[in-house]
N, C-alpha and C positions, 0 to 999 in steps of 0.2 A: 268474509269470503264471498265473492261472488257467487253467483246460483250458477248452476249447468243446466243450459237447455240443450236436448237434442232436436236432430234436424227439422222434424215433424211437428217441434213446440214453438218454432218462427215467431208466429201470431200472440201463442201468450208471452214469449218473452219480450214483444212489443210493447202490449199492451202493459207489463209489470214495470218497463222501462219508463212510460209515461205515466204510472203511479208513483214510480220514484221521483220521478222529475216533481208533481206535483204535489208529493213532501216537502219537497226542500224549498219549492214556494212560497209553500204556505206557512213556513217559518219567519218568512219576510214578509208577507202581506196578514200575516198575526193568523191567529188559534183559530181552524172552524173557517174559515175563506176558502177552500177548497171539499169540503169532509162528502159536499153530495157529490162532487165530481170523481171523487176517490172512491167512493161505495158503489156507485154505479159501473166505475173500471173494473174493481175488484169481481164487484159478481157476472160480469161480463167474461173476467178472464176465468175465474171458475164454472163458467158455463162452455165455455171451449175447451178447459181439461176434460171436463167431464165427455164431452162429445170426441174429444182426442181417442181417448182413452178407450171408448165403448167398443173402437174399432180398429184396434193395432191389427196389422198381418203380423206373420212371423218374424220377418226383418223389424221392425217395431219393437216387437215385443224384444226377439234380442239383445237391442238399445238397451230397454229400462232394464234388463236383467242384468247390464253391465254398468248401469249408470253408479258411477260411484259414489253418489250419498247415500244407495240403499241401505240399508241397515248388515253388518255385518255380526260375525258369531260373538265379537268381543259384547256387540251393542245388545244379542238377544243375551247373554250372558249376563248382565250387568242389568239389565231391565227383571230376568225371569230367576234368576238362579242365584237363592240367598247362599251364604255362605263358601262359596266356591274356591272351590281349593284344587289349581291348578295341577296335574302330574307332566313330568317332563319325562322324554326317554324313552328310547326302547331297548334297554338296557342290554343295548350290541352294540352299537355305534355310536349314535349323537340324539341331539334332539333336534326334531324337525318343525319348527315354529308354522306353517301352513297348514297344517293339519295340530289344533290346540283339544284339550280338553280335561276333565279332575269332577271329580265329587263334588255335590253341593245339593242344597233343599230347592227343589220345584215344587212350588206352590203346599211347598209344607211336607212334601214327600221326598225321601231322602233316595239319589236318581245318579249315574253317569251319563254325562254330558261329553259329545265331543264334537267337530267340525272344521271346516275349512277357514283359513282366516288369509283375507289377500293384501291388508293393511290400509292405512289412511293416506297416509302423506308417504314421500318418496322414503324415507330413512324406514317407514314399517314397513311398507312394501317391499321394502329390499330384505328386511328381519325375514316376513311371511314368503316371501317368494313369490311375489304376486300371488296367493293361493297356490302354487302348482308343487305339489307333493311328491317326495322323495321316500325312497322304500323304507326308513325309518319312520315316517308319519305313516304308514299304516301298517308298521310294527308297533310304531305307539297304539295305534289304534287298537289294534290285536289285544293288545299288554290291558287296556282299559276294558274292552270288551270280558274280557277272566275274569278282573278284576268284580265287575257288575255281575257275574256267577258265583264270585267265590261270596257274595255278600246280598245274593240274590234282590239285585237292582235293575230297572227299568235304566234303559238306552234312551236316551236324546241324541238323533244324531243330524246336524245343519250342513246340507252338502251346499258348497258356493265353489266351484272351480271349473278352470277352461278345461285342467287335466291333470293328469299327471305330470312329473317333469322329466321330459327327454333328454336331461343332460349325459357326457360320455358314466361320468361317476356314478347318477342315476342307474343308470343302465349296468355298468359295472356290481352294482352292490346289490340287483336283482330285483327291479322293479316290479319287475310281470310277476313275477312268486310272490313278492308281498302284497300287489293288491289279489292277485288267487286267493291268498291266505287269508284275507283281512274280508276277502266276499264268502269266503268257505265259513268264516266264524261269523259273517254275520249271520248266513241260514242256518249255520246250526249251534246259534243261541240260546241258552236256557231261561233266560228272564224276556221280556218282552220290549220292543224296539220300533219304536218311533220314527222314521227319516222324512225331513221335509230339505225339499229342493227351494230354496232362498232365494236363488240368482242364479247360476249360471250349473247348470248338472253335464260336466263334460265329461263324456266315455270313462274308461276305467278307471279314470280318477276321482271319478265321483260315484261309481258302483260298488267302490270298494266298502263305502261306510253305507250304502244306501240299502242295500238287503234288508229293509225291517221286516216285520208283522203286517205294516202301514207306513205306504208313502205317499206321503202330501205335497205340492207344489204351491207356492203363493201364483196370486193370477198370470201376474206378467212375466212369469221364470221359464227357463227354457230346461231341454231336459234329452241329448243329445249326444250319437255315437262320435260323430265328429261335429266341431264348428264349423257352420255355413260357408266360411272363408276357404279353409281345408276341404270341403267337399266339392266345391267347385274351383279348386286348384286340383286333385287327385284324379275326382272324376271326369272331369268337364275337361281336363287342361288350362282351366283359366277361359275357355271361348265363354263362359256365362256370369252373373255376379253371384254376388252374394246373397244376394235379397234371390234370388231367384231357386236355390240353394235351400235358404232357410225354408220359405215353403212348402219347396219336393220332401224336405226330412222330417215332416210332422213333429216338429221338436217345441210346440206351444203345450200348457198343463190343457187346453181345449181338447187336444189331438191326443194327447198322451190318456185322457181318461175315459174318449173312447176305446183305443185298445187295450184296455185293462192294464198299461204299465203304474199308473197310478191308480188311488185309491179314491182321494180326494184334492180339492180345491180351494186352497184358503183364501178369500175373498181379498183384494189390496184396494189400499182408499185411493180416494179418485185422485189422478195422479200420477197415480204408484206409487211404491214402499216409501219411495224415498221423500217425497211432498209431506208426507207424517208420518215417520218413522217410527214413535211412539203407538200409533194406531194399530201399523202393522203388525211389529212386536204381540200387542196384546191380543191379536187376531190369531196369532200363528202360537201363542201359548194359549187359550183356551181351547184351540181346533187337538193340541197336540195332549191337552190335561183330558181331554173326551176322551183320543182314542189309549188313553193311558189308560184309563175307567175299564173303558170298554173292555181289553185285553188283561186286566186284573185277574181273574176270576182262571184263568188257562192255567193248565200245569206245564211243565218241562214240554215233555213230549208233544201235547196238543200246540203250544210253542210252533215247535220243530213243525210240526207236520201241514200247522197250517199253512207257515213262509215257504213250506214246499208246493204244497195245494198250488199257494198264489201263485208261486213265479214258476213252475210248469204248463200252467194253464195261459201264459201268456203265447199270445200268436193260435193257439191252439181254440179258444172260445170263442164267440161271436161276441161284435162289437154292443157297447150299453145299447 
C-alpha cells in the first residue's frame, strides 16, 4: 500500500520517491550500486521529519491526528492487552462497534479497557462508524465502566473520535443523556481511570469516556470542543479557514496542558504515531502503566474526589 503524505510532507515524499526509484535500480545495475546514494537520502529525509515535525501549528497537527495509519484502539489492544475478551452491548438496544472494549491483562494487571475505534479500510469503517458513536456505545461504555467497580478494575480509556454521531436515530435514542451518563460515571468512578487522547478528541463524544483521574494526549493529537472546520463554518460563517480556526481553539496537547485540561504528554517518534506505530504504542502504555502505579494506592472516595479536584479547577487555576 502506498504511504500517505500530508501536504506539509511534499519534500520527504520526494525525497522517499527517489529512494524508491533507486531500489529498483539497483536491482539491475546488481547488489550495493546504489547503498551510499540510498543512505544519504534516507538520513536526509529523516532529517526533515524530524525538522517537520519540531514545528507543526495546530492545523498540522490536526493532519497527523487524522492521518489514518496512526495507530488505532484495535492496534493498542493487540499490542498491550493480553488476553482480551471483548464485551458487546448495552443490553437495551444493539451494539455499537465505534465505541469497543472487554477485559483483558495489562502488563500483567487484570484492567477494563475501552475506546473509540474508526476502522481501516472502507468495509471497517463502515462496521466502526468512522469512530462516531451512537448512544448505545456509551451505554456500552457505562455497562463496562460497573463492570470495572463490580470487580474493582482500573479503566483504559483510548479516546480517537471527530464526535458523536448526529444522525436522526442517534438523536432519537438519546444521545445527550447517554454521553451525560457515560461523563457522570466516569467522575464518579470507584476504581481508577486512565484516558489518553490518541488522535482526534472531539467534543462530547470524546468526554464521554475521557473523565479519568488522568488525561494524557500523545504529541501531535488534538483535543477539541468543535472541529476547526465546524468552528469556522458556525462562527466565522465560513469568511475564514480552517487552519485559522484550529489555532484560535487551543486544541493542540501544547495548549491544552497549559490550561490544566490535561495532565500529561506522551511523547510521538519523529514522525508521528503513524511512521512507528509500534514506538508509539509502547510510549503511550508505559506513560499509562505509571500513572496506573501512581493512582493504585487511592481508595474509592479519594478516587472520586480527586476527578472532582481536577476538573473543577479547570479554567478556575492559573496556567503551568
Amino acid at each position: 500500500m502506498a504511504a500517505h503524505y500530508l501536504e506539509f510532507e511534499r519534500p520527504i515524499a520526494e525525497l522517499e520517491a527517489k529512494i524508491e526509484e533507486l531500489d529498483k535500480l539497483s536491482e539491475t545495475a546488481g547488489v550495493g550500486a546504489f547503498d551510499a546514494e540510498i543512505e544519504a537520502l534516507r538520513a536526509r529525509a529523516q532529517e526533515l521529519r524530524r525538522e517537520a515535525y519540531s514545528g507543526l501549528d495546530a492545523w498540522q497537527k490536526t493532519q497527523v491526528a487524522r492521518h489514518p495509519d496512526r495507530p488505532h484502539f484495535v492496534d493498542y489492544c493487540e499490542a498491550l492487552i493480553d488476553e482480551f475478551v471483548e464485551l458487546r452491548g448495552d443490553r437495551k438496544f444493539a451494539d455499537d462497534q465505534a465505541i469497543m472494549g472487554g477485559l483483558g491483562r495489562f502488563r500483567g494487571q487484570p484492567v477494563v479497557v475501552m475506546g473509540h475505534e474508526k476502522g481501516r479500510d472502507t468495509v471497517g469503517r463502515v462496521k466502526h462508524n468512522f469512530g462516531y458513536a451512537r448512544p448505545e456505545g456509551y451505554r456500552k461504555a457505562i455497562r463496562l465502566m460497573e463492570l470495572a467497580e463490580q470487580f474493582n478494575l482500573p479503566v483504559i480509556s483510548l479516546v480517537d473520535t471527530a464526535a458523536a454521531y448526529p444522525g436522526v436515530g442517534s438523536e432519537e435514542r438519546g444521545v445527550a443523556e447517554a454521553i451525560a451518563r457515560a461523563t457522570e460515571k466516569s467522575l464518579l468512578l470507584k476504581t481508577p481511570m486512565v484516558a489518553v487522547v490518541t488522535g482526534e478528541g472531539g467534543s462530547g463524544g470524546a468526554l464521554g469516556i475521557a473523565c479519568g483521574n488522568r488525561v494524557l494526549m500523545l504529541e501531535h493529537a488534538i483535543y477539541t470542543v468543535i472541529p476547526p472546520e465546524g468552528a469556522n463554518s458556525i462562527l466565522w460563517r465560513g469568511s475564514r479557514t480552517a487552519e485559522e480556526a484550529a489555532k484560535a481553539l487551543k486544541i493542540t496537547a501544547q495548549d491544552l496542558l497549559k490550561f490544566n485540561i490535561i495532565d500529561r504528554i506522551v511523547a510521538e517518534p519523529p514522525g508521528g504515531a503513524h511512521s512507528d506505530p509500534a514506538a508509539a504504542i509502547k510510549a503511550v502504555g508505559d506513560a499509562v502503566e505509571q500513572e496506573i502505579a501512581a493512582l493504585g494506592n487511592m481508595g474509592p472516595s479519594e478516587l472520586k474526589a480527586q476527578r472532582a479536584e481536577r476538573f473543577y479547577a479547570i479554567g478556575r487555576e492559573g496556567l503551568h
